[in-house]
C-alpha positions in Angstrom: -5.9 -3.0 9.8 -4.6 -6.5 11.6 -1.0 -7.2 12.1 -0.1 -10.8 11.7 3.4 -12.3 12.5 5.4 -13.6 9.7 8.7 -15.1 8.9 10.9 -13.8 6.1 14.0 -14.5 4.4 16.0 -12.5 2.3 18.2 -14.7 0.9 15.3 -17.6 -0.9 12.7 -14.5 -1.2 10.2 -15.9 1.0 7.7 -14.8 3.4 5.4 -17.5 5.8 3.5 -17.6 7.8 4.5 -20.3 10.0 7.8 -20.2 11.1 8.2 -24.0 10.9 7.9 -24.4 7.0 11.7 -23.3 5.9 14.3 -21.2 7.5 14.1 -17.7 7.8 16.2 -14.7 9.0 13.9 -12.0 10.1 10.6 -11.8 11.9 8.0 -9.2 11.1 4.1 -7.9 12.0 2.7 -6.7 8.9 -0.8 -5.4 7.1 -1.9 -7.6 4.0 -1.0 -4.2 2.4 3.0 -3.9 4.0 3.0 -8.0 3.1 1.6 -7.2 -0.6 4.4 -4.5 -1.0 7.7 -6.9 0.4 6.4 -9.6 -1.9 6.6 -7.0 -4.9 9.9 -5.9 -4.1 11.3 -9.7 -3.6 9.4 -9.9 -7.0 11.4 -7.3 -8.8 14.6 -8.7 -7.0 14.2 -11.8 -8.5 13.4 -10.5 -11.7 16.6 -8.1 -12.0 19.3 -11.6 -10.2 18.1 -13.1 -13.0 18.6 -10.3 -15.8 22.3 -9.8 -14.0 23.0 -13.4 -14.5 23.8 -12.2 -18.2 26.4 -9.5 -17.2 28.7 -12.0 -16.0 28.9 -13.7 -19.6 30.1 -10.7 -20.4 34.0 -9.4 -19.5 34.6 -6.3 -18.7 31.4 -4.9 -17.7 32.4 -3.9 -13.6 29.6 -4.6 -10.8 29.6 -0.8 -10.6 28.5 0.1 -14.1 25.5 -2.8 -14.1 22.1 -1.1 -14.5 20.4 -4.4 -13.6 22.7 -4.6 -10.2 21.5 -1.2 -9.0 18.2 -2.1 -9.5 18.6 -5.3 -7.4 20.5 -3.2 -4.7 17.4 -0.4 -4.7 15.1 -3.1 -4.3 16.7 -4.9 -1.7 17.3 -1.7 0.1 13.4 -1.1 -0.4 12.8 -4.7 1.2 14.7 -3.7 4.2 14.0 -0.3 5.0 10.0 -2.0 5.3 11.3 -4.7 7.0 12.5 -2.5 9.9 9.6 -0.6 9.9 7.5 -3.9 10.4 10.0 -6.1 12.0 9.9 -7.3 15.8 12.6 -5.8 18.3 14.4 -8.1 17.7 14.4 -7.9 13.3 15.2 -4.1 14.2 18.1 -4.6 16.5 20.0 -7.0 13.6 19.3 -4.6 11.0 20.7 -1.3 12.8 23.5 -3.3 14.7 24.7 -4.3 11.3 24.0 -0.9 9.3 22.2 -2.2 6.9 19.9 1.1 6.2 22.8 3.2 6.2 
């Protein structure tokens, strides 16, 4: 399976494949397969941001206690933990010097 060099970011959700068509964070090699998989999970993370958007309509209900939020933070954890695993020296030095797997 061929590796290909992309450009991600977390915060817009987005994946290239040419680092000059928006701003990204992180640079990774990945498989159609690992590329498939980090668009799912920015997939779902969009999908449960938006459901979440309703909780704060709603007083009272703490960050803590949001079903939708824990979601969002499992995928995002998901999107990560692959990233690392695909990312350049470089992607994997910001992740762990900032203990974002922990």
């Amino acid at each position: 399976m061929d590796k290909r060099k992309y450009y991600v970011s977390i915060q817009s959700k987005t994946i290239m494949a040419n680092r000059e068509d928006a701003a990204y964070e992180l640079e990774i090699e990945a498989t159609d397969e690992q590329l498939d998989q980090l668009h799912q999970y920015f997939e779902f993370m969009a999908a449960y941001d938006d459901k979440s958007h309703f909780r704060t309509m709603i007083p009272g209900i703490p960050y803590h206690e949001d079903n939708e939020n824990d979601k969002f933070d499992s995928y995002l954890h998901k999107a990560y933990r692959l990233i690392h695993e695909t990312g350049t020296d470089q992607t994997k030095s910001f992740i762990e010097s900032n203990h974002i797997l922990r």
